[in-house]
Structure formats: structure tokens, C-alpha cells
VOZALUM-227725 format. One line per 2 residues: number of its first residue (from 0); their letters; for each residue x negated, y negated, z of C-alpha. Coordinates in Angstrom, 1 decimal. Example, Ala and Ser with C-alpha at 12.3 -4.5 7.8 and 13.67 -1.06 7.14 Angstrom:
<pts>
0> AS> -12.3,4.5,7.8 ~ -13.7,1.1,7.1
</pts>
This chain:
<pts>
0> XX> 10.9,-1.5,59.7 ~ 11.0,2.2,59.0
2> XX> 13.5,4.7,60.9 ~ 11.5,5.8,63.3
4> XX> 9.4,2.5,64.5 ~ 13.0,1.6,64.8
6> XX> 14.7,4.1,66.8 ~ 11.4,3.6,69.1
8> XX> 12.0,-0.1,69.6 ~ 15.9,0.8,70.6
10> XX> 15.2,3.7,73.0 ~ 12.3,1.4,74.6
12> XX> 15.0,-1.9,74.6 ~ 17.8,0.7,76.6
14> XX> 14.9,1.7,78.9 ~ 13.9,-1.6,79.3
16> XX> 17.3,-2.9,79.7 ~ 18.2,-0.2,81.9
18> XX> 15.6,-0.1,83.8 ~ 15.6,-4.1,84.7
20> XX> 19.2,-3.9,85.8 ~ 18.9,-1.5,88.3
22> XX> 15.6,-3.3,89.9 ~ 17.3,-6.6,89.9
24> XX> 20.0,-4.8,91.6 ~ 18.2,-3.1,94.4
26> XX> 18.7,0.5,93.1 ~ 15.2,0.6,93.0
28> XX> 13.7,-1.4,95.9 ~ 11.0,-3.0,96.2
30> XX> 7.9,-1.0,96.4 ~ 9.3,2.4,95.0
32> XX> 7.0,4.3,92.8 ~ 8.9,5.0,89.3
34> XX> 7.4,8.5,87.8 ~ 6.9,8.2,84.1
36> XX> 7.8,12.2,83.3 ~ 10.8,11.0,85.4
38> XX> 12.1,8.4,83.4 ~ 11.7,10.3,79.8
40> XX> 13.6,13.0,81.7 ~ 16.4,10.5,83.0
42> XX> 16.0,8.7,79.5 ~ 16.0,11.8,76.9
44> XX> 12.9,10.0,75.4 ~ 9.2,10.7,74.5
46> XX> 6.6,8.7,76.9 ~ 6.2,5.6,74.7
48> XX> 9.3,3.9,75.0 ~ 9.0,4.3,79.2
50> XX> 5.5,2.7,78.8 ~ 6.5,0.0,76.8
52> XX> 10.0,-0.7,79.1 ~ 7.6,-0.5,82.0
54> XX> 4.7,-3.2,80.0 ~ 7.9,-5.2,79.6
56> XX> 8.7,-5.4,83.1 ~ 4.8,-5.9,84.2
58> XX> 5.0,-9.0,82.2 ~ 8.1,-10.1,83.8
60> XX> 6.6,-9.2,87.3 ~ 8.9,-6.6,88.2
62> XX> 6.7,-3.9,88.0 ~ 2.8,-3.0,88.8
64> XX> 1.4,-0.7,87.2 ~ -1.9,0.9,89.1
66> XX> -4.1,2.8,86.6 ~ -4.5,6.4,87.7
68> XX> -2.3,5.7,91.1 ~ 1.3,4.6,89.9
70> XX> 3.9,2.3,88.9 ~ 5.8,0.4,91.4
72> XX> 8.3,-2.2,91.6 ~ 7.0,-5.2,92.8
74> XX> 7.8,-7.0,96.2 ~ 9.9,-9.8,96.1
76> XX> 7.7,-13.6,96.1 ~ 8.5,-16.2,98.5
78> XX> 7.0,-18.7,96.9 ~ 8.1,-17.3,93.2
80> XX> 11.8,-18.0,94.5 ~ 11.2,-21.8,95.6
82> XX> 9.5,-22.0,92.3 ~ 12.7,-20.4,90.4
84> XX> 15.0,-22.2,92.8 ~ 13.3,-25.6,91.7
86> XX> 13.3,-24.8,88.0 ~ 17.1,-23.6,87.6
88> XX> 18.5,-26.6,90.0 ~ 16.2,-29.3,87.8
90> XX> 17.6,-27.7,84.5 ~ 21.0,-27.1,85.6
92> XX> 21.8,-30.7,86.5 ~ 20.2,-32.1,83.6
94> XX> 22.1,-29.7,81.0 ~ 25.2,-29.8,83.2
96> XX> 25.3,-33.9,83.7 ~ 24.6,-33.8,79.9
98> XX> 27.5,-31.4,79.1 ~ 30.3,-33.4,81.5
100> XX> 30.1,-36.3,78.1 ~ 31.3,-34.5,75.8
102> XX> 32.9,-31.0,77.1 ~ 36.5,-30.9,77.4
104> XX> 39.4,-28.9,78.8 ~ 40.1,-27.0,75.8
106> XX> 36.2,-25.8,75.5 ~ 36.6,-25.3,79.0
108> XX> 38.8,-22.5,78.4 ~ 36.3,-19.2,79.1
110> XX> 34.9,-21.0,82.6 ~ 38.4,-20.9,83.7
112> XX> 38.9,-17.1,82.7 ~ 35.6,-16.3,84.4
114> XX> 36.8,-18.1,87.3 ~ 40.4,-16.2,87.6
116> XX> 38.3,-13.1,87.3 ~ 36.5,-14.3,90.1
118> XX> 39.5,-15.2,91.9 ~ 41.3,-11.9,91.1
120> XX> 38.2,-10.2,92.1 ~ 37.8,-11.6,95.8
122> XX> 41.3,-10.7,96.4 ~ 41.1,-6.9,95.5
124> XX> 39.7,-4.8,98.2 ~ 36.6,-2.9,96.7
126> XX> 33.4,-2.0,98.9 ~ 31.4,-5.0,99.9
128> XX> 28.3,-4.1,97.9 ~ 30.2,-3.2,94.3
130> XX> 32.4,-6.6,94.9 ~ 29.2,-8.4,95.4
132> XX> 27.4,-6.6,92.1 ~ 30.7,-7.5,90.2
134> XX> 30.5,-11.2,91.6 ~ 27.1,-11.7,90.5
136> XX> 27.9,-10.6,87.1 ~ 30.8,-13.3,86.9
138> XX> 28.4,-15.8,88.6 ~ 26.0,-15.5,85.4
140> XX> 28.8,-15.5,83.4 ~ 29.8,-19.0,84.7
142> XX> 27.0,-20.1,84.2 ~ 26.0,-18.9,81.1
144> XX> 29.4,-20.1,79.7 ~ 28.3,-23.3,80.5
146> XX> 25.0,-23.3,79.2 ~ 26.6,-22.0,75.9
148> XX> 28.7,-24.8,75.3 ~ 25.9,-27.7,76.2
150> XX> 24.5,-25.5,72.9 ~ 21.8,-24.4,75.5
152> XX> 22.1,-20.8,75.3 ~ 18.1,-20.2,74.6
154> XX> 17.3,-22.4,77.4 ~ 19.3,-20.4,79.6
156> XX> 17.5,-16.7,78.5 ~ 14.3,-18.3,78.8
158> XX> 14.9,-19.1,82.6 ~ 16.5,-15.9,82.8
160> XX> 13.0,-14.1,82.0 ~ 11.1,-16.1,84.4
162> XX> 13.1,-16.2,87.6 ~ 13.5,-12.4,88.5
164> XX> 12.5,-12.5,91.8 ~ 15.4,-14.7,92.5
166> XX> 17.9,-12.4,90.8 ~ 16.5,-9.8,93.4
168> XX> 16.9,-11.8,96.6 ~ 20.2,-13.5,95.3
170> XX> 21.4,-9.4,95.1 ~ 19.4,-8.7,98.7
172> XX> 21.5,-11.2,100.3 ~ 24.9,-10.2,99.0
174> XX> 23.5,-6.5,100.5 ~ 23.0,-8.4,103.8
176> XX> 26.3,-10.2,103.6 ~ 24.3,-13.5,103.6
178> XX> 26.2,-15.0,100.8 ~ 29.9,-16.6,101.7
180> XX> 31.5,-15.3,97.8 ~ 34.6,-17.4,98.6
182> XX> 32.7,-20.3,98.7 ~ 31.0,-20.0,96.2
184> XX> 34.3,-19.0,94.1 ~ 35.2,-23.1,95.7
186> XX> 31.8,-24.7,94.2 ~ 32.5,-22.8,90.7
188> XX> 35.6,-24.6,90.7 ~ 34.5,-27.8,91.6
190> XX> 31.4,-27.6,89.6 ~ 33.8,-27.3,86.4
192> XX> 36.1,-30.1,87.5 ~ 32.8,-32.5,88.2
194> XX> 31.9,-31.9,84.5 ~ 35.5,-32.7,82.8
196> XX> 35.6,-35.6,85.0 ~ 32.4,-36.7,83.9
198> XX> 31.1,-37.4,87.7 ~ 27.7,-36.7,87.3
200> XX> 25.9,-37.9,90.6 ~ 28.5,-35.7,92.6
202> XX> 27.8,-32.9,90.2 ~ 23.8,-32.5,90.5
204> XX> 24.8,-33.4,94.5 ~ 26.8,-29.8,94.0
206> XX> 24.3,-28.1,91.9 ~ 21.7,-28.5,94.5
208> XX> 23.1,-27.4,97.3 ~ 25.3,-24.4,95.2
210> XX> 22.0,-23.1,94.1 ~ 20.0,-23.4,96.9
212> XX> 22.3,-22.7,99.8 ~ 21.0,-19.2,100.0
214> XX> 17.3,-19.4,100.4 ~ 18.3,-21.6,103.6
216> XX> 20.2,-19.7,105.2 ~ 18.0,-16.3,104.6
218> XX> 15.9,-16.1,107.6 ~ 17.7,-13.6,109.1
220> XX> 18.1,-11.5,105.7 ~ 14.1,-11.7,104.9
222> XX> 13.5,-10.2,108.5 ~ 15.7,-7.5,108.4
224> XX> 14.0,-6.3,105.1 ~ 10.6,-7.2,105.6
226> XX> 9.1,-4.6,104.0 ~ 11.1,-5.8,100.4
228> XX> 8.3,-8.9,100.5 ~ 5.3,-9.3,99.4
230> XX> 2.7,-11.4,102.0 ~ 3.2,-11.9,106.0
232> X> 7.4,-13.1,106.9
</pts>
């Protein structure tokens, strides 16, 4: 690859990656046009590496593009969520129950860092929505630790890819305080103990309800931000 097609690719990746963070965290909600001449002005780049970011995150179904109207982040899917809420608890306890036989405490090592910084965290005082930002990021990281040492770190960015509607309610509901953090600091814990104890059935028990909790509890959440969803609520 030549110098240029190179530097391309990496300006249209830090768009991209840029970009995809701050939709999945509600700095730009849903239905907000992004300008093109905006972004290569926020991005110090030439127009190619916005269109492809904003291709990239079309195909993800973050973003519609609207020939000769606009491109807009998309509204968040009901029935994408269930979908991505199905998908993740099916995989988690399968890769989780098959991880409790042969992890260990010593492997276990980063979970329990991730989970004093979790710890640490809910104890300091910061605003509610940057605690909830830097909770989320810990959350993946917990979870992501885990996949990593099943040896299932592929698996894991593959789901990643396809369940971006849920990474934008999961953020909507910390901004609505519909998400107790403290618990699910508790269900972290025990989800880690479950595995080095090897007691599987209580662990995909846990796994359910840790992952889905949310989406049951989020009547009052979707209401208040209607407009963030796409169909009738």
C-alpha cells in the first residue's frame, strides 16, 4: 500500500472510529443530520475519508444516508435490540459456561482490576452521565476480558459490529438513570466467582437476567425519548 492510499485508510478509520463513539454515546442523537463539509472541517480531512467513515456506519445501521437530502443518524430499533439482546445472552453463556473449566484465579487477574476500577469508580463522586460513560467502558472491558481468555476475542468484535443499537439504548438508559450501576458492579462480581467455581447453570441463570434486566425495565426510558425510536412506542 502506497503512502497516500495509506494515510487515506487511517484518517477514514479515526473518522470512522470517532465518529461511532460519539453516536453510540448519544452525542449525536438519534435523528441529527451530520454535514459532510462539517466533518472534514471538525476532521482536518478531504471529503473521502468522511464518506467512507459515514459508508462504514450505513453498513453498521448507524447512519442513513439520503441521496441529495442528508445524512442522519439512525433511530434506535426495538426489535434490533431483542435481536442483540438474544444473540449476546445465547453466546455469552455458552463461551462463559465453557470458560468456568478451565479459567483459573491467576488468569483471572485483569477481571479483578477491571472490577476494582469499577468499584473505585462508583465511590468517587463525578456527574452522573460521565460516571455512567466511564462505567460502560469498564462494563466492555469485563466483558471483553472474559471473552479474551475463552480465546474468543473475534467472536466478541463480531457481535460488537452487529448489536449497535443496543450500545445506544444501553448509554440511553444510563442518561435516564434507568440502569442501577451498583448492581451491576454486584452481578460482575458474581458472574466472575460463578466461572472459577465452575457453577455453570447458576451462571447462564446470571447472564440472562445481567444482560437483559435493562430492556425490562425501560418502559418509562423509551417514552420519555420517543422521538430517539424508530416505529410507533
Amino acid at each position: 500500500m502506497d503512502e497516500p492510499e495509506y494515510r487515506n485508510e487511517a484518517m477514514s478509520n479515526n473518522v470512522y472510529s470517532t465518529l461511532r463513539s460519539q453516536i453510540l454515546n448519544l452525542e449525536y442523537t438519534p435523528g441529527t443530520m451530520l454535514n459532510e463539509n462539517d466533518m472534514t472541517e471538525k476532521f482536518n480531512v478531504s471529503r473521502t475519508p468522511v464518506r467512507d467513515a459515514f459508508k462504514a456506519l450505513q453498513n453498521e445501521g448507524l447512519l442513513e444516508i439520503r441521496p441529495h437530502i442528508g445524512t442522519f443518524v439512525t433511530k434506535i430499533d426495538l426489535s434490533d435490540i431483542a435481536d442483540a439482546l438474544y444473540l449476546r445472552t445465547v453466546v455469552e453463556q455458552s463461551v462463559f459456561s465453557d470458560l468456568a473449566f478451565f479459567y483459573d484465579p491467576i488468569q483471572a487477574v485483569k477481571a479483578r482490576v477491571i472490577l476494582q476500577k469499577q468499584k473505585e469508580l462508583l465511590e468517587t463522586e463525578k456527574a452522573p452521565d460521565l460516571l455512567s460513560h466511564t462505567f460502560i467502558r469498564l462494563d466492555d472491558d469485563f466483558h471483553n476480558s472474559l471473552y479474551v481468555a475463552a480465546r474468543r476475542e473475534q467472536l466478541s468484535r463480531m457481535i460488537n459490529v452487529h448489536i449497535a443499537h443496543y450500545h445506544r439504548f444501553r448509554a440511553l438508559m444510563d442518561l435516564g438513570e434507568g440502569r442501577d450501576l451498583n448492581l451491576l458492579y454486584r452481578q460482575h462480581t458474581a458472574i466472575l466467582e460463578l466461572i472459577l467455581t465452575k457453577k455453570t447453570e447458576e451462571l447462564r441463570a446470571l447472564l440472562y437476567e445481567h444482560i437483559n434486566q435493562g430492556f425490562a425495565k425501560s418502559a418509562e426510558v423509551i417514552y420519555q425519548y420517543s422521538d430517539y425510536f424508530s416505529g410507533s412506542v
